[in-house]
C-alpha positions as CSV (number, residue, x, y, z in Angstrom):
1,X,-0.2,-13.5,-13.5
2,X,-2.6,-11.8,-11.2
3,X,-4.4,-8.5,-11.7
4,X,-1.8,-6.7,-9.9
5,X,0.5,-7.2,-12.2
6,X,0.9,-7.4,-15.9
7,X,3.7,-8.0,-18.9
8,X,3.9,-5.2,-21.8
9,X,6.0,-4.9,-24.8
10,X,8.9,-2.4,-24.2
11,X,8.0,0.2,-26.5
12,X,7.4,4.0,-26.4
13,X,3.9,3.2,-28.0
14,X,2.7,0.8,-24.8
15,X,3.3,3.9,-23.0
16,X,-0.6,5.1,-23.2
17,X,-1.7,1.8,-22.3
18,X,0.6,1.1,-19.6
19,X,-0.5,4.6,-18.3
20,X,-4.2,4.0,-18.1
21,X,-3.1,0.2,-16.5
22,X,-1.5,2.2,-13.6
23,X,-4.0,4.4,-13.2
24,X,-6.8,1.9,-12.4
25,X,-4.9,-0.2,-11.0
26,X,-3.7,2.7,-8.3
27,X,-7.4,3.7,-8.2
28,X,-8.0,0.5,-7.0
29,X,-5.3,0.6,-4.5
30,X,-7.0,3.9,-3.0
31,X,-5.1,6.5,-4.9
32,X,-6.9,9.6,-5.2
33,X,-6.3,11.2,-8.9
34,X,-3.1,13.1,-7.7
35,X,-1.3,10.4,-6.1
36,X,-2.2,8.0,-9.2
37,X,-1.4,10.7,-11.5
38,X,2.2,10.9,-10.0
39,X,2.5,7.3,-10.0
40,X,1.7,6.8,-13.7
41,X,4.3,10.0,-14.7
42,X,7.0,8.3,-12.8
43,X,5.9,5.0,-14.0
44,X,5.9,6.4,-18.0
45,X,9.3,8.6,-16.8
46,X,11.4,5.4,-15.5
47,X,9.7,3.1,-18.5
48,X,10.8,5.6,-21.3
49,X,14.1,6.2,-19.6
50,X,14.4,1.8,-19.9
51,X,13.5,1.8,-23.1
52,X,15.2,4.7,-25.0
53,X,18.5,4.5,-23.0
54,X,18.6,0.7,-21.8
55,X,17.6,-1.4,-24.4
56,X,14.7,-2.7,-22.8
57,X,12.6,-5.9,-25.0
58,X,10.0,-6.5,-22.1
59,X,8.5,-5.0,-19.1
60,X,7.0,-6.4,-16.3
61,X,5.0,-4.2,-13.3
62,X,3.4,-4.7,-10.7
63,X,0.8,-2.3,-8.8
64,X,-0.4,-2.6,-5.3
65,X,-2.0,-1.1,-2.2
66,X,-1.7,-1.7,1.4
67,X,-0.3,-0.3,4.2
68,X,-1.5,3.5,3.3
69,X,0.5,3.3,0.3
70,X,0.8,2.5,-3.3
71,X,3.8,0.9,-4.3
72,X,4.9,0.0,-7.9
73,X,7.8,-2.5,-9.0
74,X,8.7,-2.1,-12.9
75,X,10.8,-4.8,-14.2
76,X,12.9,-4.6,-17.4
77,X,15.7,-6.4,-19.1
78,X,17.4,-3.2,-20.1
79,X,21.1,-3.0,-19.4
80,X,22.2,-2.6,-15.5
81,X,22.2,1.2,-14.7
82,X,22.2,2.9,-11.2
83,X,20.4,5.7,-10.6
84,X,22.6,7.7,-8.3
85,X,24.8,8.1,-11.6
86,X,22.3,10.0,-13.3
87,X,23.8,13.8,-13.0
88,X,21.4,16.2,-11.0
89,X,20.1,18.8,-12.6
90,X,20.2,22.5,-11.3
91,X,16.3,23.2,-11.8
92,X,16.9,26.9,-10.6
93,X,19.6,27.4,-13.7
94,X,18.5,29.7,-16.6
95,X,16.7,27.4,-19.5
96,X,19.5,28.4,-21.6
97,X,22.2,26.6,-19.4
98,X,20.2,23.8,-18.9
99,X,20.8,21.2,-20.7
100,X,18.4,18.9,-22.7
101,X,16.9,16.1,-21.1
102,X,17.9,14.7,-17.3
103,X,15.1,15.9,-15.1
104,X,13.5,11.9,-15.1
105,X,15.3,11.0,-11.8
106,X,15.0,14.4,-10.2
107,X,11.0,13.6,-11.1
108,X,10.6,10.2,-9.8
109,X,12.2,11.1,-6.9
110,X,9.8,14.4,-6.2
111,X,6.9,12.6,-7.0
112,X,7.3,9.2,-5.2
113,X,8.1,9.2,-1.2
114,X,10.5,5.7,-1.6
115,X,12.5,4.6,-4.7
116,X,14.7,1.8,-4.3
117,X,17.0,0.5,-7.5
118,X,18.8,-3.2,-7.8
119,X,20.2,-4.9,-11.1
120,X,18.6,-8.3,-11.9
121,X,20.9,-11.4,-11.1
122,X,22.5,-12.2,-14.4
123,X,23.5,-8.3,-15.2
124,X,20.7,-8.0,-17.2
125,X,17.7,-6.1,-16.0
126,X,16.7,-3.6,-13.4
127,X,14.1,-3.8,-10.8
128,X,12.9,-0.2,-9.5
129,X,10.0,-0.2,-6.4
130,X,8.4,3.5,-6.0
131,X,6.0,3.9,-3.1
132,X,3.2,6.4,-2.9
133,X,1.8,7.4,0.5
134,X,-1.7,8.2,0.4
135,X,-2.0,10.7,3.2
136,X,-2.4,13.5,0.8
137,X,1.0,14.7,0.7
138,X,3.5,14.7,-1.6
139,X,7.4,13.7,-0.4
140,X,9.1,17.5,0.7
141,X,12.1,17.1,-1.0
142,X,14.6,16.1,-4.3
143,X,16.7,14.3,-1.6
144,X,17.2,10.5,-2.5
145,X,14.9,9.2,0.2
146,X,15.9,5.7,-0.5
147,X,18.2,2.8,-1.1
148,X,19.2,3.6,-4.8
């Protein structure tokens, strides 16, 4: 495996590593410390979500520049889920109708200017591809601004 990419453990406690993986491997990539910051929270946000919720055993990502972006591709061999099921929040209700939990996707997908989802051949896994730009701005909207 090259340096751009890397196998982990799926557990919450790789989390710190993993997190200071992406963030020189984004640095790398050109990221300035926003952008790589964002990158490493979804990273962490859709790693938890695989582990804690999908079973996950292993993890594989993979962290690259080129093209005035950074893009990411986490692999895990959690059970099949699609994102566009995840229920959207309503991040202007009061905290006390809110209900625990379920901001993840909303996240990734304010943080991240692409996010595309597929299920692994064999119904076991997931592969999700988020994709920084590195023009200094962040994406505009919660809008699903991909192929999920």
């Amino acid at each position: 495996m090259d340096d751009a990419a890397r196998e982990w453990p799926a557990a919450l406690d790789s989390l710190p590593a993993i997190g200071a993986w992406v963030l020189a491997r984004a640095a790398t990539a050109g990221a300035e410390a926003d952008a790589a910051q964002d990158l490493r929270l979804a990273i962490e946000e859709i790693v938890t979500n695989a582990i804690t919720h999908g079973g996950a055993t292993r993890l594989a990502l993979r962290v690259e520049g080129g093209g005035g972006a950074v893009t990411a591709v986490i692999r895990d061999d959690a059970r099949p889920f699609d994102p566009r099921q995840a229920p959207a929040p309503d991040p202007a209700a009061p905290l006390e109708a809110r209900r625990v939990g379920g901001l993840g996707w909303y996240l990734v997908r304010r943080l991240m200017h692409d996010v595309r989802h597929r299920p692994l051949s064999g119904g076991r896994g997931n592969e999700v591809t988020l994709v920084r730009r590195l023009d200094g701005d962040r994406p505009d909207s919660g809008q699903p601004q991909d192929q999920r």
